[in-house]
N, C-alpha and C positions, 0 to 999 in steps of 0.2 A: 504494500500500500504506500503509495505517494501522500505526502505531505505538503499543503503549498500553503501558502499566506499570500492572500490579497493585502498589497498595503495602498490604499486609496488616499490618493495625493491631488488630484484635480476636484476642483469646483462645478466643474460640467458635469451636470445630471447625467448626460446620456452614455457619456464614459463610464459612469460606477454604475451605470443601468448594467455595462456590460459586466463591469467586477460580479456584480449579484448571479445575473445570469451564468456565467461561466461557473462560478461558487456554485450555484444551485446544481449544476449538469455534477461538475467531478460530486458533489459529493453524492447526488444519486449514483453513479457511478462507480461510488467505495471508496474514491479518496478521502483524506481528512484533510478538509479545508476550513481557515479560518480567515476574517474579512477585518481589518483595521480601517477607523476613519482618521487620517491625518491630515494635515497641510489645509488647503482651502475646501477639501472634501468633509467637514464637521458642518460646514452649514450647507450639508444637504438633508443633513439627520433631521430637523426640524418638519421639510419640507417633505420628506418619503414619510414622516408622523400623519403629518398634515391631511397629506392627499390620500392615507392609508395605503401606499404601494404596494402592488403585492407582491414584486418580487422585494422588495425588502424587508416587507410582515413575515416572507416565505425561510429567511435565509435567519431572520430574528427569531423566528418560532422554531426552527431548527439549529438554535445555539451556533450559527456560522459565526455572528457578530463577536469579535473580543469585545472594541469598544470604540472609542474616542480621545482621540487627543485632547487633553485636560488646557495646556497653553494655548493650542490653536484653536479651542474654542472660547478661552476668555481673549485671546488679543482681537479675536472676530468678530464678539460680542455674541454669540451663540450658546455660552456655558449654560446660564440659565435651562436655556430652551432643552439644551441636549442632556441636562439634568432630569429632566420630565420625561425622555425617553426610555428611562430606567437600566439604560445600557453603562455600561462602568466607565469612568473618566480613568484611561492610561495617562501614568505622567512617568512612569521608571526611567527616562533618559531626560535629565535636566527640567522636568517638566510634561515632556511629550513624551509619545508612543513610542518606544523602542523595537527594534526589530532582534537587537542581540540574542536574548535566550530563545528565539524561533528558530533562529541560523543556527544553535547553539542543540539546539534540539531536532535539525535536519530538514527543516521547512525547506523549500524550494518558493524563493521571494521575489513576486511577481507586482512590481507596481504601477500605477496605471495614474 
């Protein structure tokens, strides 16, 4: 079984449309996959809240989601918001999401 980590770094819905999407296939599939929101990708967690997406309801209901970069979403102004989504604020690297103990752990890190 492969191991991979989504690390979601763009702002563009339609690019983490495909993070989810691709997430959702390996891990029917039988891979273990996991999905980080980093960088300008935290304010879209709001907005897949929002609109109730369902590939993102899909991927959260299925434990894909680690969580959210804790910094990128207070300098964003999002923290609030993505506090409400009940998904865990990373901050293990200076504040933000770390990628070390997934590499560390055999992840195959794929970022979009």
């Amino acid at each position: 079984m492969k191991k991979i980590l989504f690390y979601g770094m763009t702002g563009e819905k339609m690019c983490f449309q495909h993070i989810l999407m691709n997430a959702l296939q390996l891990n029917t599939a039988g891979q273990e996959v996991k999905i980080i929101f980093e960088g300008a990708s935290v304010k879209l967690v709001s907005i897949f809240e929002e609109e109730n997406n369902p590939l993102y309801r899909k991927a959260k209901e299925a434990h894909l989601i680690v969580g959210i970069c804790m910094a990128c979403s207070k300098v964003l102004g999002v923290y609030e918001a993505n506090l409400k989504s009940g998904l865990s604020m990373l901050d293990d690297m200076s504040g933000h999401a770390g990628m070390k103990k997934y590499v560390e752990d055999g992840y195959h890190i794929i970022s979009m």
